[in-house]
PAFI-916681 format. One record per residue (C-alpha): residue number from 1; residue in three letters; chain; x, y, z. Coordinates in Angstrom, 2 decimals. Each point is the difference from the previous one (the first is absolute). Layout:
<rs>
R  lumdren  kolfi  vexlum     east    north       up
R      NUM    ALA       A        X        Y        Z
...
</rs>
This chain:
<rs>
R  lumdren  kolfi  vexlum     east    north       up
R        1    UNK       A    25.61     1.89   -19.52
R        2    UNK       A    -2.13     1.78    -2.23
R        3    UNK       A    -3.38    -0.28     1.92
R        4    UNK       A     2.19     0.68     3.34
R        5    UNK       A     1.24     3.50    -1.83
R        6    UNK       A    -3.61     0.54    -1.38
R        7    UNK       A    -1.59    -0.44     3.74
R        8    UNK       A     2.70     2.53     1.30
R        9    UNK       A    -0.17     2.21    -2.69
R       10    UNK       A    -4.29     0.53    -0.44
R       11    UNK       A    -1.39    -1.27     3.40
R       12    UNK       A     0.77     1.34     3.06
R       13    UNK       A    -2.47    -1.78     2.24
R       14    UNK       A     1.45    -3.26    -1.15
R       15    UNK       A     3.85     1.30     0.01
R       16    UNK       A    -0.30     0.70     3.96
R       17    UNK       A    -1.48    -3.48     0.48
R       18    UNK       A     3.07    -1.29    -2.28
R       19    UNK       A     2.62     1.93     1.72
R       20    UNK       A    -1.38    -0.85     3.71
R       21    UNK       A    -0.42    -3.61    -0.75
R       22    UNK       A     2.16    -0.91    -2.62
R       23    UNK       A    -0.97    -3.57     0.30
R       24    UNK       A    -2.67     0.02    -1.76
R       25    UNK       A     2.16     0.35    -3.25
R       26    UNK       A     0.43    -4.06     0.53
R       27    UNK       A    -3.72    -0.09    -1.31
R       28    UNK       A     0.92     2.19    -3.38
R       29    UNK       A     2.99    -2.21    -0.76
R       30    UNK       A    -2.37    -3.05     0.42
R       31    UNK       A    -0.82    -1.30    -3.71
R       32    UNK       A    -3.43    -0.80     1.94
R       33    UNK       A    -0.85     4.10     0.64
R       34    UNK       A    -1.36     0.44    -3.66
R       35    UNK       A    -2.26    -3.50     0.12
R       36    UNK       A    -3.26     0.68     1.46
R       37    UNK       A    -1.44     1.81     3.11
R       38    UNK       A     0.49    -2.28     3.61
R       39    UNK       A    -3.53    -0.75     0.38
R       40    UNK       A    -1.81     0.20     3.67
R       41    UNK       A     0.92    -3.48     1.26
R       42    UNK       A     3.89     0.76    -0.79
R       43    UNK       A    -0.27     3.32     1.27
R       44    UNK       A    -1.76    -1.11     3.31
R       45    UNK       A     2.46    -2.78     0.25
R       46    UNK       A     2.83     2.19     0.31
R       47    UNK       A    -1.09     2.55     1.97
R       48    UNK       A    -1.13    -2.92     2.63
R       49    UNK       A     3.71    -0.91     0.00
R       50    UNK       A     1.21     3.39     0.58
R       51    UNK       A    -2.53     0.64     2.35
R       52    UNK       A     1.07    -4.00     1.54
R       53    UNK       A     3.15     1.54     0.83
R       54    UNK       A    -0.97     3.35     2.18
R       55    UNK       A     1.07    -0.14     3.50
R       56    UNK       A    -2.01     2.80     1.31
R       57    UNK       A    -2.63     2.21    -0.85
R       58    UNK       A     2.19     3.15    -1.29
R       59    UNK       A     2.03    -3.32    -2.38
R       60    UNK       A    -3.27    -0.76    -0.95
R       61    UNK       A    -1.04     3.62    -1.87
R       62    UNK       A     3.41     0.23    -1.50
R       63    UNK       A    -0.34    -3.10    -1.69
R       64    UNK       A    -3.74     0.55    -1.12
R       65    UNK       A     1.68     3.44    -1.23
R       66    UNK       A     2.80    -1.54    -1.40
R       67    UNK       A    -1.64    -2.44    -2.26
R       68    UNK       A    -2.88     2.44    -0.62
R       69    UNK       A     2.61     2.69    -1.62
R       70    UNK       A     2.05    -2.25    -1.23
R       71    UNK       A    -3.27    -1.65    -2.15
R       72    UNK       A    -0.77     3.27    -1.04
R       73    UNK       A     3.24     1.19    -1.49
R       74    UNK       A    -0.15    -3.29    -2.04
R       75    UNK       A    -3.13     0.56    -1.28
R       76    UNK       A     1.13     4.29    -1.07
R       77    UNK       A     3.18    -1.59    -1.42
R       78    UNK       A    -2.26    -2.23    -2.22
R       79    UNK       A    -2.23     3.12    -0.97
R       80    UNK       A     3.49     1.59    -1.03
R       81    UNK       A     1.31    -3.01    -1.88
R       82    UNK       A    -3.40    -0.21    -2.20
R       83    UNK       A    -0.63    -2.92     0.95
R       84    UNK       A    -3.23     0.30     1.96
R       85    UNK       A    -2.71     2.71    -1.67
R       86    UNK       A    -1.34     2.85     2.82
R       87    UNK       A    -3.65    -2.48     0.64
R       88    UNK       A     2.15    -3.23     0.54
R       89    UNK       A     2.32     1.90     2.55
R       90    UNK       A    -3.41     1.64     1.63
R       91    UNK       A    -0.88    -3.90     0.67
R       92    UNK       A     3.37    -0.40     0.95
R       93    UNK       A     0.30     2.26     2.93
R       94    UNK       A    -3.93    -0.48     1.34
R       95    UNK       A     1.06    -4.11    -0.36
R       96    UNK       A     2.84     0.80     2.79
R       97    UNK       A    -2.24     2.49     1.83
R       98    UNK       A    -2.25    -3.03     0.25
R       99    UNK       A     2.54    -2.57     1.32
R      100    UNK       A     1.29     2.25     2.26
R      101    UNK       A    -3.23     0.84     1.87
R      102    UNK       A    -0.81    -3.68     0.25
R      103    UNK       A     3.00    -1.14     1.23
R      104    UNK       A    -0.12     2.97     2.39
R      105    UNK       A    -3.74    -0.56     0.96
R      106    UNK       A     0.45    -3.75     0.94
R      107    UNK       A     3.42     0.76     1.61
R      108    UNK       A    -1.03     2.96     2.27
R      109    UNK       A    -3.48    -1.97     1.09
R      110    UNK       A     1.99    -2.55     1.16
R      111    UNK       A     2.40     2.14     1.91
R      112    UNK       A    -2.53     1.81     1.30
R      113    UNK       A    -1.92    -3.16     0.99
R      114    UNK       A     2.87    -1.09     2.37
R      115    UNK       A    -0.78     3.12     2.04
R      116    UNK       A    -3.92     0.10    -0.39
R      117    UNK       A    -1.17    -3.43    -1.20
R      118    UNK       A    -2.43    -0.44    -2.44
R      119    UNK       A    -3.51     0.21    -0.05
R      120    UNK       A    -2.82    -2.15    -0.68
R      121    UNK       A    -0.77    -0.43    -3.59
R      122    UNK       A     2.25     2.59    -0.83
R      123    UNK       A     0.75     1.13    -3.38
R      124    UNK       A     1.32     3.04    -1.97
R      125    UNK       A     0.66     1.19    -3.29
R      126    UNK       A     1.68     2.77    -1.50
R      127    UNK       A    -1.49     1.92    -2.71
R      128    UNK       A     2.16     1.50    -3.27
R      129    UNK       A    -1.47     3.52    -1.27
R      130    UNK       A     0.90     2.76    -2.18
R      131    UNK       A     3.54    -1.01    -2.61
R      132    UNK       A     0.66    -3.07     1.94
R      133    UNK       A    -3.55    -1.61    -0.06
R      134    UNK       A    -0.07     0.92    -3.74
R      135    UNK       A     3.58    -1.12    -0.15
R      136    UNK       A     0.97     2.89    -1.94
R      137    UNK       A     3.00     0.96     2.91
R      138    UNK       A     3.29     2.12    -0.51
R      139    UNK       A     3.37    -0.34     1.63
R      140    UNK       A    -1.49     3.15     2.43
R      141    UNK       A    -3.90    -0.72     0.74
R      142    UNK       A    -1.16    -0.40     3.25
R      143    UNK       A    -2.46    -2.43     0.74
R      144    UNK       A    -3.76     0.22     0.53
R      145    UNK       A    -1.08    -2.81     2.76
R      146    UNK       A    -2.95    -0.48     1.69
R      147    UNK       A    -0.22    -3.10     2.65
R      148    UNK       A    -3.02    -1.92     0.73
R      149    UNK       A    -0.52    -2.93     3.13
R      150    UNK       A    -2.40    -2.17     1.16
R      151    UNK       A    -0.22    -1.93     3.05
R      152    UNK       A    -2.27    -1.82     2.44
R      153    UNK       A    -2.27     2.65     1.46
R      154    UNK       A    -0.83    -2.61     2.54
R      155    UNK       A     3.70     0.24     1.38
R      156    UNK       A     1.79     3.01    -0.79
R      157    UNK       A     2.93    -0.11     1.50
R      158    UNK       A     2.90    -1.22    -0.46
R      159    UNK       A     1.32    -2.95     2.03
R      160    UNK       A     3.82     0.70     0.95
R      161    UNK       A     1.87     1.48     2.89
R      162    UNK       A    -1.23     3.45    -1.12
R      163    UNK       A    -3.25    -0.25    -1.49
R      164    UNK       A    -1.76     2.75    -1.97
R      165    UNK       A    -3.42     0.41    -1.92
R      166    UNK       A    -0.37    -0.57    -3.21
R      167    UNK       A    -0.37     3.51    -0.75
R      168    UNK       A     2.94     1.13     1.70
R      169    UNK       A     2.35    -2.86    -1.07
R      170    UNK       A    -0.54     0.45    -3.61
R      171    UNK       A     0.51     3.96     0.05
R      172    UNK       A     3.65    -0.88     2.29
R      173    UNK       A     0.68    -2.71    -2.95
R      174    UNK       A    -1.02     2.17    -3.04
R      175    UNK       A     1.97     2.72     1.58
R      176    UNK       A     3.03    -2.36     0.43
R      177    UNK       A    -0.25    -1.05    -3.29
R      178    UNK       A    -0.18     3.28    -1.44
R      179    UNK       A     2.95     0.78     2.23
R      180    UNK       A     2.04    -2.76    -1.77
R      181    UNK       A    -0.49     1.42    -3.30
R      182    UNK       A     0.69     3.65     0.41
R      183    UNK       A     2.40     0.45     2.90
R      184    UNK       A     3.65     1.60    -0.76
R      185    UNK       A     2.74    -1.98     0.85
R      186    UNK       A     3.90    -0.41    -0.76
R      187    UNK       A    -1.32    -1.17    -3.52
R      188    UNK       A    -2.98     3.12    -0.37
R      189    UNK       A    -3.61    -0.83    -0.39
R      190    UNK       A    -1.80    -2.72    -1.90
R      191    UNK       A    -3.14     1.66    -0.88
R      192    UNK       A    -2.08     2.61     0.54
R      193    UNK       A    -3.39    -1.30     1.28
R      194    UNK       A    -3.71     2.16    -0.24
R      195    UNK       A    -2.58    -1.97     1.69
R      196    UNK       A    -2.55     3.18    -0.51
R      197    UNK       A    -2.35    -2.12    -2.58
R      198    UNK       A    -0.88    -2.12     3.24
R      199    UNK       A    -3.95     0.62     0.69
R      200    UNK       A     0.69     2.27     2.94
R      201    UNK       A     2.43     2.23    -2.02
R      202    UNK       A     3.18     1.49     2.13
R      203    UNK       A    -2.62     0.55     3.15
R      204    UNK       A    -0.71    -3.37     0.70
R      205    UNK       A     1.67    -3.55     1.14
R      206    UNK       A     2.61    -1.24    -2.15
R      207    UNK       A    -1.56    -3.64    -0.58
R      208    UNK       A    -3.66    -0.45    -1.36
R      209    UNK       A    -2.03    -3.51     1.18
R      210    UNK       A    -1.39    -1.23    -2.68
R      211    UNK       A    -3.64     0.67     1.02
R      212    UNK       A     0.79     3.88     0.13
R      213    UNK       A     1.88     0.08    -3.23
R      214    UNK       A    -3.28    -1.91    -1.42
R      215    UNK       A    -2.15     2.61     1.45
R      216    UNK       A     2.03     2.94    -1.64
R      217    UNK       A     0.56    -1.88    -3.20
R      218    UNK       A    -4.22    -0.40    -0.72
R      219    UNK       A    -1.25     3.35     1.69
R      220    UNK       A     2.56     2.77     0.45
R      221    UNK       A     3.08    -0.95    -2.72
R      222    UNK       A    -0.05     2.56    -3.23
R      223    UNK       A    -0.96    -1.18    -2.72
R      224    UNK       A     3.52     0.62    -2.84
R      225    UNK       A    -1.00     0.78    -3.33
R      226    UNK       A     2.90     0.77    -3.09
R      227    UNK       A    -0.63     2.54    -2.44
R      228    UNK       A     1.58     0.88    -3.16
</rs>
């Protein structure tokens, strides 16, 4: 009762999540909440479940929303409690950031490969800048993704009922997945996502193949330096 009054009391970010999902007071009341941290593979397990139990597309980014809010109140309610210091909550929140984009990633590819197939050799990865690739993230940071692909230049397109190039089906799959993360619905939006630290910048395709992102990285890239 006390750490419910203190959450209502000093945070109003995490008071609107309480009072719109009051459900999620079942984790506060559970002797385990204070233990440590769910770590990736229990995170990814249970947002595969909820995910396991979507019936359509719209279902499907409520529940990523759902579990993704409902994660990060959990985590602000331990920064309240004491009980996690401001780096190990920084991990906290980039650690579900993480989970959430894979699960996503392999998810949407396949959906998307029901429409488009696959192609050859095809592979992707997505890439964690800025707080979340330093794992430094807040309850409010966007994220800072660049995607990279590689496939078979000897057969670039895909092989379904509507094939595409490689080119074009990784920009309608990055922009899908970026789609997934940042679009309102009845339960608001997941993330804010800036994929400006791509080679191209905001002017160019949203995916990079590998052998451009190469090419940028060793001739055109800045080179960062810190001062103090």
């Amino acid at each position: 009762m006390t750490l419910v009054a203190l959450v209502l009391g000093t945070a109003p970010r995490l008071a609107d999540t309480l009072a719109q999902r009051p459900q999620v007071i079942d984790a506060l009341i559970d002797p385990a909440f204070f233990g440590a941290l769910p770590d990736a593979e229990t995170l990814a397990a249970g947002l595969q479940r909820t995910l396991g139990q979507s019936g359509f597309y719209e279902d499907f980014l409520d529940r990523v929303r759902l579990f993704g809010q409902e994660q990060m109140f959990l985590i602000g309610t331990r920064i309240l409690s004491g009980t996690v210091s401001a780096q190990q909550a920084g991990e906290a929140f980039a650690g579900l950031a993480d989970v959430i984009i894979r699960v996503l990633h392999r998810q949407i590819a396949d959906q998307f490969a029901t429409t488009h197939g696959r192609i050859r050799q095809q592979e992707s990865a997505v890439l964690a800048m800025g707080k979340l690739g330093g794992r430094e993230m807040t309850a409010s940071s966007d994220l800072d993704l660049i995607m990279v692909y590689d496939f078979d230049p000897e057969h670039p397109e895909s092989a379904g009922g509507r094939p595409l190039h490689g080119s074009q089906y990784y920009a309608r799959l990055t922009q899908r997945l970026i789609n997934a993360l940042t679009t309102p619905t009845n339960y608001g939006r997941l993330y804010d996502v800036d994929m400006r630290l791509r080679p191209s910048g905001r002017s160019g395709p949203v995916a990079t193949s590998i052998g451009a992102f190469e090419h940028y990285q060793q001739n055109e890239a800045w080179t960062w330096s810190t001062w103090h």
